[in-house]
N, C-alpha and C positions, 0 to 999 in steps of 0.2 A: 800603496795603502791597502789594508783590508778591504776585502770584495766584502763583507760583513757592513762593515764601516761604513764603505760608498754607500749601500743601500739604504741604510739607515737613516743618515742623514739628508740622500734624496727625499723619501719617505716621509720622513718629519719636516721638511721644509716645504714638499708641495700636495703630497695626499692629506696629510691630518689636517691643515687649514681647511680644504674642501669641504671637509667634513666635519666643521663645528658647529656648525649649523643644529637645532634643535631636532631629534629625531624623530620628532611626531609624536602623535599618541601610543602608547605603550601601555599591556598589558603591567596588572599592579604586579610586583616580583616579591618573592619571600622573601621572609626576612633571612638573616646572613647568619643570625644566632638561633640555633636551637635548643630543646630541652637536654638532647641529646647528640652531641654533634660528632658524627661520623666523618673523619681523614684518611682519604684514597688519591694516591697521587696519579693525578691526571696526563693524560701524555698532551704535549701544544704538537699537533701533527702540521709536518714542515718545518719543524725547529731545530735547530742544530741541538748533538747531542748533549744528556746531562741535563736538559732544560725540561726535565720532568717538573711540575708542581702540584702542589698538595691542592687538593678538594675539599673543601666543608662539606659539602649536604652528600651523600650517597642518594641512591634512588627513593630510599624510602625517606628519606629526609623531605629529600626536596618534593614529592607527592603529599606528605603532612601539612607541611608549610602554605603549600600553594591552596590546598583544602583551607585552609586557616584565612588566608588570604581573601580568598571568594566569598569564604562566608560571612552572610552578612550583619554587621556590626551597629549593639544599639548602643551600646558605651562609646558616651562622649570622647573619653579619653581613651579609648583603644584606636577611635577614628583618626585624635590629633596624632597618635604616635605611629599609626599608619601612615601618614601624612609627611612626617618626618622623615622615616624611613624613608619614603618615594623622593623624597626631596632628596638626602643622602645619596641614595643612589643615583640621580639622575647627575649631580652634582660629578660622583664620581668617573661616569660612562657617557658624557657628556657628546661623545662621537659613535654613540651603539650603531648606527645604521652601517657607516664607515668599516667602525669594528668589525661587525657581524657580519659583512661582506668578504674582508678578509680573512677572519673567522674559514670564514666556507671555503675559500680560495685553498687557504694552506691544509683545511680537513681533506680536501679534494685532492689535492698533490700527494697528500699522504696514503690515500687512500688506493688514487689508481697508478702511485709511481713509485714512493721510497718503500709501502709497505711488501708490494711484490717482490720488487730488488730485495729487500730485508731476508723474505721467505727463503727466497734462493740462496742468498749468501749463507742463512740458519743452517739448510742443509749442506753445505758444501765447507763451511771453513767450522773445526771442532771449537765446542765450546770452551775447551781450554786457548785455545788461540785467540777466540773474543776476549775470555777475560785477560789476558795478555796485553791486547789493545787496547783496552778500557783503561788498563791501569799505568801506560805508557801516556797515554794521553793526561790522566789525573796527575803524572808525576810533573810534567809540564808546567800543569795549570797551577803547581806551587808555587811558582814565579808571582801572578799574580793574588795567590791568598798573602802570601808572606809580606808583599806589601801592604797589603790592604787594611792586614792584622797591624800594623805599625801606624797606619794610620788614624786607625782608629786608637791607637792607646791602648793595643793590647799587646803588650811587649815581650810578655811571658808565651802567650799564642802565638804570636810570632816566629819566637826562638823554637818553639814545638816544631812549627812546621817547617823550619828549617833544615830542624833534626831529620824530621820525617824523607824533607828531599833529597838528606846528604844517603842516609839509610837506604833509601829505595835505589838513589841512583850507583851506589855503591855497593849493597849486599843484594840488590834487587836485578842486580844484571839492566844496567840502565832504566830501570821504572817498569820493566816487565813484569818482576815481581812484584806485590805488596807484601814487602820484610818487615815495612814497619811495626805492625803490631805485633811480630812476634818479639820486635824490644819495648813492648808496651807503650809503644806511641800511636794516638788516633787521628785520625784526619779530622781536621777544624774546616767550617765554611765561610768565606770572606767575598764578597766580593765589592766593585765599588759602588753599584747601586747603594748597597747597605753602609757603607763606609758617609754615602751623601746623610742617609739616616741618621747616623748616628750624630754627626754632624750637625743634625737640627733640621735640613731639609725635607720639606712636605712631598710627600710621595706625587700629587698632581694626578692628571687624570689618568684613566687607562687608557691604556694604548695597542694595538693588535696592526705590526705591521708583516707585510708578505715574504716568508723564509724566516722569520722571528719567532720566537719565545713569545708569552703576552709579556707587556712590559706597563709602566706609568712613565710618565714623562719623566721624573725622576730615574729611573732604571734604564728606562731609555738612553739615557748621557752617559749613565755610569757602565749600561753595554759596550757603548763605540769605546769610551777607553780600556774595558776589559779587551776587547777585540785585540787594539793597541798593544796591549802589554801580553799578548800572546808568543812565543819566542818563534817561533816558524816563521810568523810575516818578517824579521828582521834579514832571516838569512836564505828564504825559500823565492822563487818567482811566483810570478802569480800562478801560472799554470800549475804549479806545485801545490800552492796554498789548496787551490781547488780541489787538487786531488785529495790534500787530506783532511778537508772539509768534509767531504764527499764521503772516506774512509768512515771519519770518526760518525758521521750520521746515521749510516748504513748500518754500521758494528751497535750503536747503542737501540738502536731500532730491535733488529734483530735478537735481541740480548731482552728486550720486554715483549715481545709478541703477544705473547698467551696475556700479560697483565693487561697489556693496552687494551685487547681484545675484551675484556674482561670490564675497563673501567666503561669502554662505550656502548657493551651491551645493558649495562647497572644504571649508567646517569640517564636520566630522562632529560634535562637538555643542557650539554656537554658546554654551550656556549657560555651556560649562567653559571654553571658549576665553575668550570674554571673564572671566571670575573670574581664569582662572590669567594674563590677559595685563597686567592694571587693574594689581594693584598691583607688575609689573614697571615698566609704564611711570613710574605716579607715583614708586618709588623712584628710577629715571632722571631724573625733573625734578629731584626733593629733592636727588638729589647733586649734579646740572650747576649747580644756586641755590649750594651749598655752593660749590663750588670756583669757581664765580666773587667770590663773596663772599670769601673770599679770596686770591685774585689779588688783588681792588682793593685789601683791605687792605695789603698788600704793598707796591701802586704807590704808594699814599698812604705808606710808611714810606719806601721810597724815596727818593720826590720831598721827605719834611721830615726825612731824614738821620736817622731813628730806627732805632735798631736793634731 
């Protein structure tokens, strides 16, 4: 079984219960919508690569908002709809204490262990050989978009990324290159988290567990079977998987240095940014899955003259 997988499911079966429990009093939090809303993809440090996520607020967002917040309110109705908001979000972060502990946990592993390794490796292996890696690993994880695109009913994305994988792993010298888009094909993103979405499933709460991405319960489930439908674990031992766990972590670290560096000198505070930005972005995948699913349905009525 995935070393991923184990985790995970230990994790969700005996840490998050622990921690349902109501988090105490909490500062009031800005709101999630601005006037003007700034997206900077956050890095989740300790997370396996690729698991970069987008941010709503930048710095000066979230300094606006939190101003807003403080100040104090003589409208009736700015107080109920503050009110709401708190409510929404406690609803959503329903284990912040839990979270924000391993929040720290995985900032802290990142900080004094993969990002050092990253440095070293930066220097020593050329940046064409990272993106090399990067994209060996992308060709992989075709396996799992291609299904996932069928699941959800998008039949036409599907057959794209099929192309893509047959192209890369054939004019790409096994996935080393990215050939595809010079035959005009682009990489679609699927995964099953998003596939529960579209499905109908409610995202549930957030969830921040140790060596993970943030996740929601929902994403949560649809990680362990992404893990699953990884083709390495089928034919690699475990000592192997590790190492190229370990590879692929290292290589996508290294390859954002300067950006990472960058998002956590900018956010004012890294834990709220990423919470409030996670499940902006997934509702962003869940609807683009929707309304492509969709369209094809359409093209298909079309093209067989049904109304």
């Amino acid at each position: 079984m995935h070393p991923r997988l184990v985790i995970l499911l230990f994790a969700a079966a005996f840490w998050a219960p622990s921690a349902a429990a109501p988090a105490g009093a909490q500062a009031v939090e800005p709101s999630r919508q601005s006037a003007e809303p700034s997206a900077v993809a956050a890095p989740t440090p300790g997370a396996p690569p690729g698991q970069a996520i987008d941010v709503a607020d930048s710095a000066g967002t979230l300094a606006a908002n939190t101003g807003a917040a403080l100040k104090p309110e003589s409208d009736g109705t700015s107080l109920a709809a503050l009110d709401a908001a708190e409510q929404e979000l406690a609803e959503y972060d329903p284990w912040a204490t839990f979270n924000e502990k391993t929040f720290g946990f995985n900032h802290g592993l990142d900080t004094y262990a993969i990002k050092p390794v990253a440095k070293a490796y930066d220097k020593v292996v050329p940046n064409v050989v990272q993106r090399a890696v990067r994209n060996i690993f992308e060709n992989i994880g075709s396996i799992r978009r291609i299904l996932n695109l069928a699941l959800q009913g998008r039949f036409n994305d599907s057959g794209q990324e099929l192309g893509r994988f047959v192209i890369n792993t054939f004019f790409g010298l096994g996935g080393f290159i990215d050939a595809a888009p010079s035959f005009g094909v682009g990489k679609l993103e699927a995964d099953t988290g998003q596939t529960f979405g579209v499905w109908g499933a409610g995202p549930g709460p957030y969830l921040v567990l140790p060596l993970l991405p943030p996740l929601t319960v929902r994403d949560a489930f649809g990680y362990a079977f992404d893990s699953v439908l990884d083709p390495v674990v089928w034919v690699a031992p475990f000592t192997t998987v590790l190492a190229v766990t370990a590879e692929r972590t290292i290589n996508e670290r290294a390859m954002n240095l300067e950006f990472f560096q960058d998002v956590e000198e900018t956010v004012l505070d890294l834990y709220s940014a990423v919470r409030n930005g996670y499940p902006q972005r997934r509702d962003t995948l869940s609807q683009a899955a929707l309304s492509r699913r969709v369209a094809h349905r359409r093209e298909r009525l079309i093209l067989s003259g049904d109304e």
